[in-house]
C-alpha positions in Angstrom: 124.1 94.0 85.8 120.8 93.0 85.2 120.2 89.3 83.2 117.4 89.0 80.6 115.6 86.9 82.7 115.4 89.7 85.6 115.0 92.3 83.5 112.0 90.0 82.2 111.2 89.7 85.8 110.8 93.1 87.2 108.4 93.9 83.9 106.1 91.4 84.8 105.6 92.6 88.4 105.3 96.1 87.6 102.5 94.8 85.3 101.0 93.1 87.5 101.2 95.5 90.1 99.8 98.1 87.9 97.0 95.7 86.5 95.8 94.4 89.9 95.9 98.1 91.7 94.5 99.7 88.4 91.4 97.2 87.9 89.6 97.9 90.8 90.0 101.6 90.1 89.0 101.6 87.1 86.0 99.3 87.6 84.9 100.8 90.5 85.8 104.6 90.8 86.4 105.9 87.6 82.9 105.1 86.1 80.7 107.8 87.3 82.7 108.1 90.4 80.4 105.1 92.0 76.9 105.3 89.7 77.6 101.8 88.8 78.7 100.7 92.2 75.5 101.5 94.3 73.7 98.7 91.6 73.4 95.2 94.0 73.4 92.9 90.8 76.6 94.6 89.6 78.5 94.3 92.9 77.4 90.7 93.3 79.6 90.1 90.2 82.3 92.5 90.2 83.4 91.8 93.6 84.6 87.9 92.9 86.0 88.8 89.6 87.7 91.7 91.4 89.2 89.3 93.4 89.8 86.5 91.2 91.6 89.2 89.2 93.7 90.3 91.5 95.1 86.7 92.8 96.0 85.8 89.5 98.1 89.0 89.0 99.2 88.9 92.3 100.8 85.3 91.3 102.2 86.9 88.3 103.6 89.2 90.4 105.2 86.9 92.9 106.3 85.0 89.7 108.3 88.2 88.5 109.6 89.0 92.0 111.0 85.4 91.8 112.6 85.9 88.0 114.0 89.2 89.1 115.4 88.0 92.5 117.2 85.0 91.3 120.7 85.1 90.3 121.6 83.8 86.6 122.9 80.6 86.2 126.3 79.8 86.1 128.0 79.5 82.4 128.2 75.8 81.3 132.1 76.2 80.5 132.0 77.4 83.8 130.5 74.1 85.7 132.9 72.4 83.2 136.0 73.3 84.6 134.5 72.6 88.3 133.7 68.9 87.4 136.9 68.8 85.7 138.6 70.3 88.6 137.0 67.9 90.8 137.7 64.8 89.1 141.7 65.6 89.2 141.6 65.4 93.0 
């Protein structure tokens, strides 16, 4: 079973996935199908803000990938009874 914290995890890297593949596409090949792209000036901006874009939702990503991934946390009652336990012996 999934936790709300993974669940919460794997929607923020599919996001991000989508976002960072999606961008480019939509900035560079869906206009016009390249009109825009052949202009120097605009390319000269797009391309670092293409990038910049795509680092920040690649972290995202990697940030969702590591809520998804990691296991929930043990119940407090739960790490209770294991200090309990241990302070018997």
């Amino acid at each position: 079973m999934v936790g709300k914290d993974q669940a919460i995890g794997w929607l923020i890297l599919i996001i991000c996935i989508i976002i960072a593949v999606g961008y480019p596409v939509a900035l560079y090949i869906w206009p016009g199908l390249g009109s825009l792209a052949t202009n120097t000036a605009f390319l000269l901006v797009a391309i670092p803000v293409t990038l910049a874009i795509i680092l920040i939702f690649a972290i995202g990503a990697w940030i969702g990938w590591t809520m998804a991934t990691t296991p929930p946390p043990k119940p407090i009652e739960e790490i209770e009874t294991e200090i309990g336990a241990k302070e018997e012996k």
